[in-house]
C-alpha positions, -999 to 999 in steps of 0.1 A, spaced: -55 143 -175 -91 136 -180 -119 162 -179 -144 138 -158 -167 166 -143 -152 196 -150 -172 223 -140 -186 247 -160 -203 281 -141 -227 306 -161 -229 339 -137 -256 361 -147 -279 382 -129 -309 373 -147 -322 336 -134 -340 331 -170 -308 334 -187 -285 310 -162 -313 286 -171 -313 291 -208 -279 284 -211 -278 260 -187 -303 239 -205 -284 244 -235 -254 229 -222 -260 205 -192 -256 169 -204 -250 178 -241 -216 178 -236 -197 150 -218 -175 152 -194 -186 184 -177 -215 193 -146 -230 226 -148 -235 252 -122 -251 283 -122 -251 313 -100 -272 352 -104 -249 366 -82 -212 369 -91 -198 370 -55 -211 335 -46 -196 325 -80 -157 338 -72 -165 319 -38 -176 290 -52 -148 293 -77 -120 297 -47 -135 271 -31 -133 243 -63 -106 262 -84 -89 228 -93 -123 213 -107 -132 244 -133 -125 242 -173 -146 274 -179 -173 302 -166 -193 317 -184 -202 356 -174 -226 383 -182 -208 416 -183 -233 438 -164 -237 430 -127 -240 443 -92 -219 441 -73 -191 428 -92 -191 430 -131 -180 403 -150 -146 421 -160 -137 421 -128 -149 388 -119 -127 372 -145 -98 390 -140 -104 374 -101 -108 342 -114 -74 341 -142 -55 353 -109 -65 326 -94 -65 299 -117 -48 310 -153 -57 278 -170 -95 283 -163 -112 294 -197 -134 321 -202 -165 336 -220 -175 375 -216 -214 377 -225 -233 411 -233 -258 425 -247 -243 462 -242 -213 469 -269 -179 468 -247 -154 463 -276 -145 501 -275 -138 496 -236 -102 499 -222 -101 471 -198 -120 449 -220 -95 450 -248 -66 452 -224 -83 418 -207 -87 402 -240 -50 411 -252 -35 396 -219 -56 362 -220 -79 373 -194 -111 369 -216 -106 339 -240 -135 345 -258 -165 374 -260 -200 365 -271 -225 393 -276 -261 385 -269 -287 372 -281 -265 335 -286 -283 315 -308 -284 280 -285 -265 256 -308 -237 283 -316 -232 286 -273 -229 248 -273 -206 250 -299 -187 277 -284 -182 259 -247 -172 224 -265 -147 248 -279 -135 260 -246 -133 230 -227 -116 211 -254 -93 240 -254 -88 235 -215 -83 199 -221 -52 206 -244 -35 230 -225 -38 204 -194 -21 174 -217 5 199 -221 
């Protein structure tokens, strides 16, 4: 199955860093188109609404609202295969739900911030190759 715009989404709250990121990634790596959103509701709806077309989403943990824990754990209900990145600056590895959601597959991968740009690219190449895989399986 080819990966011909699969959509990556970067929720944060913070416009600068949606843009940062987004920069870092949008047309760097093929087979992808980039979306952003600061607010993490319109992201899940979005999500719902195009669940077939996303490999990953990308999502700051600290949020009103809805926090990204919770916003991933929406989006694995809905779509398991979907890959995911936790980002914070604030240490969560000591948090119950976060270690229970990266022991059941609900966070694929946690990235504490400040990312150093090429390591972020590297990271989401990861991912969606990742989410290529699993859909050639």
């Amino acid at each position: 199955m080819p990966i011909n715009n699969r959509i990556v989404s970067i929720v944060d709250d913070e416009l600068d860093i949606t843009q940062l990121y987004q920069d870092a990634i949008y047309g760097k790596i093929s087979g992808i188109s980039v979306v952003c959103f600061n607010n993490p509701v319109t992201a899940l709806e979005h999500f719902i609404e195009n669940k077939k077309d996303y490999a990953l989403v990308i999502s700051d943990l600290r949020m009103p609202n809805l926090n990204g824990l919770d916003l991933l754990h929406k989006i694995k209900m809905i779509n398991s295969n979907v890959r995911t990145i936790l980002v914070s600056a604030y240490e969560v590895k000591e948090d119950e739900v976060f270690q229970k959601y990266t022991k059941e597959g609900i966070i694929d991968l946690f990235i504490e911030k400040p990312i150093p740009i090429d390591w972020l690219r590297q990271k989401v190449r990861e991912q969606v190759k990742a989410y290529e895989q699993r859909m050639n399986e």
